[in-house]
C-alpha positions as CSV (number, residue, x, y, z in Angstrom):
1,X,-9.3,-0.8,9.7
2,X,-6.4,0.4,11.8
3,X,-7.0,-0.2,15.7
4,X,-7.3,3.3,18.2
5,X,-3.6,2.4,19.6
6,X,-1.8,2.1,16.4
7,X,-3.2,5.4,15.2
8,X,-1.8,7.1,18.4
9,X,1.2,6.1,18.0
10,X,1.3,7.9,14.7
11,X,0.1,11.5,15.7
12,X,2.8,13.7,16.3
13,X,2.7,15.8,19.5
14,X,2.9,18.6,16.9
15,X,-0.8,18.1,16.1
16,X,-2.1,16.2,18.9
17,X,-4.3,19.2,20.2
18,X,-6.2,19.6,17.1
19,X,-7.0,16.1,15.9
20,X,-9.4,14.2,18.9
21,X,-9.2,10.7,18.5
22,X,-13.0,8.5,18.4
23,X,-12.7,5.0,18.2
24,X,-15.5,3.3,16.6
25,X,-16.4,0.2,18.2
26,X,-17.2,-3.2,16.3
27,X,-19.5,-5.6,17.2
28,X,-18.0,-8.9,19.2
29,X,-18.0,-12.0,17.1
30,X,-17.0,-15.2,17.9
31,X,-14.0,-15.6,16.3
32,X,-13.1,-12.1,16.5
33,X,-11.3,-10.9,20.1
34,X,-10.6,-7.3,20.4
35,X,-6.5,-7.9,19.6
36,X,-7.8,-8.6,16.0
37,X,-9.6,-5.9,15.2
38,X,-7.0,-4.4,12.9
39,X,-5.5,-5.9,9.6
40,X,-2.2,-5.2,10.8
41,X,-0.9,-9.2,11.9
42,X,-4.3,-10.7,11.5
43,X,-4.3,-14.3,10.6
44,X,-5.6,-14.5,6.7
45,X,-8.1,-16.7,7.6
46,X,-9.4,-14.2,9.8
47,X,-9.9,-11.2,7.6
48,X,-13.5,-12.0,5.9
49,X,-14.4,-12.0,9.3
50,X,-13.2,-8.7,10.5
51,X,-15.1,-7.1,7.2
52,X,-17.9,-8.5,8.2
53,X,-18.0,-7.1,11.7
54,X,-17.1,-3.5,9.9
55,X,-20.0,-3.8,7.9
56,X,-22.1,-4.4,11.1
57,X,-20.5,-0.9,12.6
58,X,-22.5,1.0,10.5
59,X,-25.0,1.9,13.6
60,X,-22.0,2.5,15.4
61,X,-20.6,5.1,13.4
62,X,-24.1,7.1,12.7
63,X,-24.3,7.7,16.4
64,X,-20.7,9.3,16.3
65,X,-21.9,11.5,13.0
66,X,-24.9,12.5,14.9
67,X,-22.4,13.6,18.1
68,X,-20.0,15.5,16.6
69,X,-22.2,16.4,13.6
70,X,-19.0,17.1,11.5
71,X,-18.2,19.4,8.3
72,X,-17.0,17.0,6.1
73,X,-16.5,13.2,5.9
74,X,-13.5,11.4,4.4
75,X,-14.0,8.1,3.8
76,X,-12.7,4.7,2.2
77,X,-14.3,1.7,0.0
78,X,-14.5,-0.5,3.7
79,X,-17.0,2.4,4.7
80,X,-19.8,2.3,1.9
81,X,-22.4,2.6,4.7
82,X,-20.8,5.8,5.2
83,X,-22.3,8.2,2.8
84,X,-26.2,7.1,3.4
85,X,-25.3,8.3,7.6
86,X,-23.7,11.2,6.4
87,X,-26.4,12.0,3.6
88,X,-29.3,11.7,6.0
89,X,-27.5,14.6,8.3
90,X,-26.6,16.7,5.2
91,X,-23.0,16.0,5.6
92,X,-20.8,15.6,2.7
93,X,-18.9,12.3,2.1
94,X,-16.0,11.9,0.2
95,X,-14.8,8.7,-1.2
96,X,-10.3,8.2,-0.7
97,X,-9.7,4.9,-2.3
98,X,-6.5,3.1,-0.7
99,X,-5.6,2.0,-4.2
100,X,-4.1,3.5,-7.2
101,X,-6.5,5.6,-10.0
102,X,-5.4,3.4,-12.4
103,X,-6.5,0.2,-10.6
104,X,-10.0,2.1,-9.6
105,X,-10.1,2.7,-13.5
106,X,-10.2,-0.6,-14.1
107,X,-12.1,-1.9,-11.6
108,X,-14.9,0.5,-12.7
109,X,-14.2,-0.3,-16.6
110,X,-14.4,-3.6,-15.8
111,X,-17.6,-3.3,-13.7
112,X,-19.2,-1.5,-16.5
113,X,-17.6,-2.4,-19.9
114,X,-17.6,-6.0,-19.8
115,X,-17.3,-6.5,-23.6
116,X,-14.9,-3.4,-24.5
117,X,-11.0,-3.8,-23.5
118,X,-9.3,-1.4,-20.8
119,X,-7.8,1.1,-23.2
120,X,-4.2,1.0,-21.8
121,X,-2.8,-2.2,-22.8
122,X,0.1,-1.7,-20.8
123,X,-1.9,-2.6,-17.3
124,X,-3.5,-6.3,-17.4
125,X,-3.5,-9.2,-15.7
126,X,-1.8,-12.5,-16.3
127,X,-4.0,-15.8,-15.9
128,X,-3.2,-17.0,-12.2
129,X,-3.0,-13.1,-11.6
130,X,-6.7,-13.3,-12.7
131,X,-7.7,-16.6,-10.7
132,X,-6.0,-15.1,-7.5
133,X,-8.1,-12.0,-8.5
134,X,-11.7,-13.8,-8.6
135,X,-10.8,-15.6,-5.7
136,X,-10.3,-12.9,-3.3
137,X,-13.7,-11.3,-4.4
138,X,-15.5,-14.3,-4.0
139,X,-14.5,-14.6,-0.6
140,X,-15.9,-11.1,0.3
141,X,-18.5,-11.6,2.8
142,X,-20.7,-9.0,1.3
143,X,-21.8,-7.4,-2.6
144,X,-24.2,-5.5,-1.4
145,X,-22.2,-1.7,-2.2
146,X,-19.9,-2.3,-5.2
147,X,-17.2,-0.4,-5.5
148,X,-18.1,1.2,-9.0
149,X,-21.6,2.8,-6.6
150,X,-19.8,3.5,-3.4
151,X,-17.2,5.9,-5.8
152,X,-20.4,7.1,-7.6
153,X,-22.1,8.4,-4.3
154,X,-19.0,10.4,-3.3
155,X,-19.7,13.7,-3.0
156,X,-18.4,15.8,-6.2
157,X,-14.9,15.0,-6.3
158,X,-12.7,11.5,-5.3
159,X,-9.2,11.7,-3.6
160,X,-6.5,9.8,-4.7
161,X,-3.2,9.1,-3.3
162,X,-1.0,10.0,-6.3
163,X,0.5,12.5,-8.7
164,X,-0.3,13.4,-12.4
165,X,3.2,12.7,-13.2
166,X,2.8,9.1,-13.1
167,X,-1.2,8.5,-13.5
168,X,-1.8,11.3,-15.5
169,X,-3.8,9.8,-18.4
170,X,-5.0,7.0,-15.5
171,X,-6.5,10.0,-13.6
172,X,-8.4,11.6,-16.2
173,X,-9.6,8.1,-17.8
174,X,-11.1,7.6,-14.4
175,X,-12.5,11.2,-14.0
176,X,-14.5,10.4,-17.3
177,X,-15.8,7.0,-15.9
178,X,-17.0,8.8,-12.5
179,X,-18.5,12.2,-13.7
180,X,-16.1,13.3,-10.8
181,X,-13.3,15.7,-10.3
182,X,-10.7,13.9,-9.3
183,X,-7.9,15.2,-6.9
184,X,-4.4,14.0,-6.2
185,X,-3.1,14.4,-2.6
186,X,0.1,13.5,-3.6
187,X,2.7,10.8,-1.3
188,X,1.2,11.5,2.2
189,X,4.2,10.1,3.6
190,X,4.6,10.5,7.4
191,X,7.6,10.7,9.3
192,X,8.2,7.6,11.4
193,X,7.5,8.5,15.3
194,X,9.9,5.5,16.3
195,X,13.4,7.3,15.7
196,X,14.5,4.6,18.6
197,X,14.0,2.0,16.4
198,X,16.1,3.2,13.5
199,X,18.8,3.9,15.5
200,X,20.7,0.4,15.2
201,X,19.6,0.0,11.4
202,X,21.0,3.6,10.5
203,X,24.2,1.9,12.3
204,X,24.9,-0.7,10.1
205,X,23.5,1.3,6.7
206,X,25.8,4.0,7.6
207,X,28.9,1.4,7.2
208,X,27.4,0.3,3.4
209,X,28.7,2.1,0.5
210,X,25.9,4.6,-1.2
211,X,23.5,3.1,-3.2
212,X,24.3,-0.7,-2.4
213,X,21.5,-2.5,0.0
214,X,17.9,-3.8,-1.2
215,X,15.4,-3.1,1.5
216,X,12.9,-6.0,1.4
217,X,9.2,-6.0,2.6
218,X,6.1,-7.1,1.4
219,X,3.7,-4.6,3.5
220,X,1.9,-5.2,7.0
221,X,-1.3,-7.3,5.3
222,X,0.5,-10.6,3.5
223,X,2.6,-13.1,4.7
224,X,5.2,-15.1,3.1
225,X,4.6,-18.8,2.8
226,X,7.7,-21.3,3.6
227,X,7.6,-21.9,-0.1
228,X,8.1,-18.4,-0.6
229,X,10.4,-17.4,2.4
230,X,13.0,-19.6,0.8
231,X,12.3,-18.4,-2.5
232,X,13.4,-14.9,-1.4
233,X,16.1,-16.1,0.9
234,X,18.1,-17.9,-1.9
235,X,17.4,-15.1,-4.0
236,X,18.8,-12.6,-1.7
237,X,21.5,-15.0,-1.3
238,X,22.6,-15.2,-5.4
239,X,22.4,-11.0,-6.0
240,X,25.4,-10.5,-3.4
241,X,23.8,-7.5,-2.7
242,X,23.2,-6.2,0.7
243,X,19.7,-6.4,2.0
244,X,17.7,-5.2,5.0
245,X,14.9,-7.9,5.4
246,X,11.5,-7.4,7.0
247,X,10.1,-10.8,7.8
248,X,6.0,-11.2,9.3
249,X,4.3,-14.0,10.9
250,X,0.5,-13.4,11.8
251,X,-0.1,-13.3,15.6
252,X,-0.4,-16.2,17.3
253,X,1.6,-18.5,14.8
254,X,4.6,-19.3,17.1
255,X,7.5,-19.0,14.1
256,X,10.8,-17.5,14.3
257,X,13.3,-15.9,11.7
258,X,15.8,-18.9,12.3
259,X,13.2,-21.4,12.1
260,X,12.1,-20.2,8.5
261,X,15.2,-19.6,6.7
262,X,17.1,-22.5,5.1
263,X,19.6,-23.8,7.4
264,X,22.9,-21.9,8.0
265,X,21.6,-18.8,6.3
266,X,22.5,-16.2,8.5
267,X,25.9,-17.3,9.2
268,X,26.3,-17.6,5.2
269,X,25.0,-14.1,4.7
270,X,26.9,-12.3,7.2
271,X,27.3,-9.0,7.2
272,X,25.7,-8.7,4.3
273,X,22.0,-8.9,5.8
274,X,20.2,-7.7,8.6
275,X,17.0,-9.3,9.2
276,X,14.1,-8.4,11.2
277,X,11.2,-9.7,12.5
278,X,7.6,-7.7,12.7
279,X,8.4,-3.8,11.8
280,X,10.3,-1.5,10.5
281,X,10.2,2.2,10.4
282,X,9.9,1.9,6.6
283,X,10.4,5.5,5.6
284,X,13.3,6.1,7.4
285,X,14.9,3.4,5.5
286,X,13.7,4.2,2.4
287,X,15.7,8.3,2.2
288,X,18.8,6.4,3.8
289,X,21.4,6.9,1.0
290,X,23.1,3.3,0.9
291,X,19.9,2.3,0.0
292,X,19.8,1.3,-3.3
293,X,16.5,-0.7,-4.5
294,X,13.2,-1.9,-2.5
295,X,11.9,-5.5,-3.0
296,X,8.1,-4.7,-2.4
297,X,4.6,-6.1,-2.8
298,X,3.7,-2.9,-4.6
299,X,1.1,-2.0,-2.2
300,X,0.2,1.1,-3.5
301,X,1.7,3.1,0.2
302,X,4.7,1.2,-0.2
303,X,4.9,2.7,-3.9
304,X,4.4,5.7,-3.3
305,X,7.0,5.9,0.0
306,X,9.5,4.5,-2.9
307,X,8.6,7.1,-5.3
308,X,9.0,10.2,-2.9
309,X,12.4,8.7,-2.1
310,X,13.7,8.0,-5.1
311,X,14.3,4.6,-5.1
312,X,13.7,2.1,-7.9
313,X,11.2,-1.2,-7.1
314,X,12.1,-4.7,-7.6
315,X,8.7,-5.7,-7.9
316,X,7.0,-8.6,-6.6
317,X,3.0,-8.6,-6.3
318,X,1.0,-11.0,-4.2
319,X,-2.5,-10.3,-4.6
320,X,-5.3,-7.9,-5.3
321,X,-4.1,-4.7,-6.8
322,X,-0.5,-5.1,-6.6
323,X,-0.2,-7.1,-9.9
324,X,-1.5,-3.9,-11.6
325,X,0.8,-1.5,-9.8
326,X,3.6,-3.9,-10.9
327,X,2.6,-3.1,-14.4
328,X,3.0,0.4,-13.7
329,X,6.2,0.4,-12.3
330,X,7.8,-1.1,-15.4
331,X,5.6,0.9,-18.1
332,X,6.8,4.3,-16.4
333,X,10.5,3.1,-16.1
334,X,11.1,3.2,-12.0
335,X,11.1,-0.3,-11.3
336,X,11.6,-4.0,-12.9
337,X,9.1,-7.0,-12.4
338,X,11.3,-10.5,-10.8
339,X,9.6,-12.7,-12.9
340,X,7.2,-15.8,-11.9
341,X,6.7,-19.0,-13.8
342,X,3.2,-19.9,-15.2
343,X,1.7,-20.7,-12.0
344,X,2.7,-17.6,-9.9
345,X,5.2,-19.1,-7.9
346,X,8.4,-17.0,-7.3
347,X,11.5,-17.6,-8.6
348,X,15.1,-17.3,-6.7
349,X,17.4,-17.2,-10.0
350,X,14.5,-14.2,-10.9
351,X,14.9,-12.6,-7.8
352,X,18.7,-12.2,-7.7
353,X,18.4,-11.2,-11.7
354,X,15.9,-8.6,-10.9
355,X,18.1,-6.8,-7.9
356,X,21.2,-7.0,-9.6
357,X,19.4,-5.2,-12.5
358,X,17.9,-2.3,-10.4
359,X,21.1,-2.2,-8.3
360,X,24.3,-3.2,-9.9
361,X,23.8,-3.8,-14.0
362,X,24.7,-0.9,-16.1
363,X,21.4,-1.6,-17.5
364,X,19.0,-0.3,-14.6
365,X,21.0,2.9,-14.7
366,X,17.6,4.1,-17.0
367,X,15.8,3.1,-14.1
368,X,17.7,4.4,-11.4
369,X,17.8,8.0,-13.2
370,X,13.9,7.8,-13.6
371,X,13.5,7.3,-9.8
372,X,15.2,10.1,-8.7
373,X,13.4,12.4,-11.6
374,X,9.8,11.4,-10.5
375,X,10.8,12.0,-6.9
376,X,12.2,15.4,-7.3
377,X,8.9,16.9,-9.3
378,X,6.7,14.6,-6.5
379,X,8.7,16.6,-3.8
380,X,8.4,20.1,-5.7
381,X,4.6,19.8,-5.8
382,X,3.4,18.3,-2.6
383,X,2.6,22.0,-0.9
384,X,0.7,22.9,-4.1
385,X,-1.0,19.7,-4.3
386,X,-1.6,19.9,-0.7
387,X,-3.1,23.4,-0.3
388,X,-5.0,22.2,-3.7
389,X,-6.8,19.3,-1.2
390,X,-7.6,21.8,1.2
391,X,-9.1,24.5,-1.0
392,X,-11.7,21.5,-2.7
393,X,-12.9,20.2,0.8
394,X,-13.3,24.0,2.3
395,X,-15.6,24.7,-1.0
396,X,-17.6,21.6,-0.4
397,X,-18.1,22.4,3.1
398,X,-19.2,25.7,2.5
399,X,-21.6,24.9,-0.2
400,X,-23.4,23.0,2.4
């Protein structure tokens, strides 16, 4: 649900002769101009309604199949239509969930084992965790393909964005639910096309000592209330740790940085900060060596960009499946959770407690260590795990 534009941006001249571009077109809805057809800055209120036109693309997208009449089709859960267009042309369809195995685990243990517990007590959800949960599936505009059947009707094997040395048992827990092989890809990081961009943060990172600046985003999908803007202003403001800051407003609201930060912030914080509004080449900032710790969401991208880089989460999930990923980050050591009170709401004193744990303390040095250990056997693997992918799609394609 990424717009044609945005995906140019992000092919590399490198391969731009041997990957053609298609867009598929969604139906025009009221409420829906072609600017927001793309998660990336849409309004919340808006996004129910962008699902609901990519459900209605389905006819759409059969007409592209039946044109290019591919070998194989790779697909996500916002494309269930996809494997009955692929089906009736005898073309294999493969399901990639955007989220972790461990949270497709559960969602299919819980689809199908209402009464039985999910047997790793480590991953769970606390009660407004849960609420949040029910809320954003009521609001899907559609039940029609749930996700336990759209990952049911992928074609012998599931990819999965991961690595068996942090979702191991997750993986094969989820192989038994399935019936299905299921095969990790491993980071899929991509380099950052926009060196121009970096070239002022790299500036003032390259003046911070190694290891001492939180980078802080919570992904390209949520946005920060006032309530919570302030929340992780103050608590940015008690670590005394440097930070880079990545602040979003969805289009059309007309906010500013200096309007939503408590007054006389960024004179207080100095040096100390750098704050930006919109984007930032993520990656890039991520293998800079001053930085130390990344504030995240824990959307499951973001996780795994900190992973291949080594550097330990300060986690603080919004919605969906990020509460589970949270879980994961502590129970495998890379990361600590900035606790919440009862309701959900975040906490400033938490915050700065949390950072200063992963960054400073002489206890996160466990978590620090374990960091860099995950990322060097990520690294080591990705060509194996890569020509692994390949090998299982060209043996699907050529038992056609």
């Amino acid at each position: 649900m990424v717009n044609l534009n945005s995906i140019k941006k992000r092919v590399s001249e490198k391969y731009s002769q041997s990957i053609e571009l298609i867009e598929l077109h969604l139906p025009s809805l009221p409420d829906l101009p072609p600017h927001y057809h793309t998660t990336n800055g849409l309004p919340p209120h808006l996004m129910n309604t962008l699902k609901t036109a990519f459900e209605l693309a389905s006819p759409n997208f059969s007409k592209i199949l039946q044109t290019l009449h591919p070998d194989l089709v790779i697909h996500d859960y916002n494309q269930p239509w996809v494997t009955d267009s692929a089906s009736s042309m005898n073309i294999p369809a493969v399901q990639f969930p955007t989220f972790s195995a461990t949270v497709v685990a559960l969602a299919i243990h819980m689809s199908e084992n209402t009464e039985e517990k999910f047997p790793f007590p480590e991953i769970y959800l606390r009660e407004h965790e849960m609420i949040s949960l029910k809320k954003d599936i009521d609001e899907v505009p559609s039940k029609k393909f749930p996700y336990d059947e759209a990952i049911s009707r992928s074609h012998d094997i599931i990819l999965v964005k991961t690595c068996r040395d942090f979702e191991g048992k997750y993986i094969d827990y989820l192989s038994n639910l399935t019936s299905k092989k299921i095969v990790p890809v491993g980071s899929l990081v991509q380099e950052s096309m926009d060196q121009d961009d970096y070239e002022e943060i790299a500036q003032w990172l390259d003046k911070k000592e190694k290891s001492s600046t939180v980078f802080v985003s919570f992904g390209s999908e949520y946005f920060l209330s006032k309530e919570e803007i302030l929340a992780v202003a103050q608590g940015l403001e008690l670590s005394k740790v440097n930070f880079i800051w990545v602040i979003r407003f969805p289009q059309g609201e007309r906010l500013n940085i200096r309007d939503a930060l408590p007054e006389g912030y960024l004179e207080r914080v100095g040096e100390r900060g750098m704050i930006m509004e919109g984007w930032a080449p993520q990656a890039l900032i991520l293998q800079h060596p001053s930085i130390g710790g990344f504030v995240s969401h824990c959307g499951w991208s973001s996780f795994m960009e900190s992973m291949k880089f080594g550097v330990p989460i300060i986690a603080m999930p919004m919605h969906i499946d990020q509460p589970m990923n949270a879980r994961l980050v502590e129970y495998i050591g890379v990361g600590v959770e900035a606790a919440k009170d009862e309701d959900g709401k975040l906490q400033s004193e938490e915050i700065a407690k949390a950072i200063r744990e992963v960054l400073v303390e002489e206890s996160g040095e466990a978590v620090r260590k374990k960091a860099k250990e995950l990322s060097e056997k990520m690294n080591a693997k990705e060509d194996e795990e890569i020509d692994g992918v390949a090998e299982e799609l060209m043996a699907l394609c050529s038992s056609k």
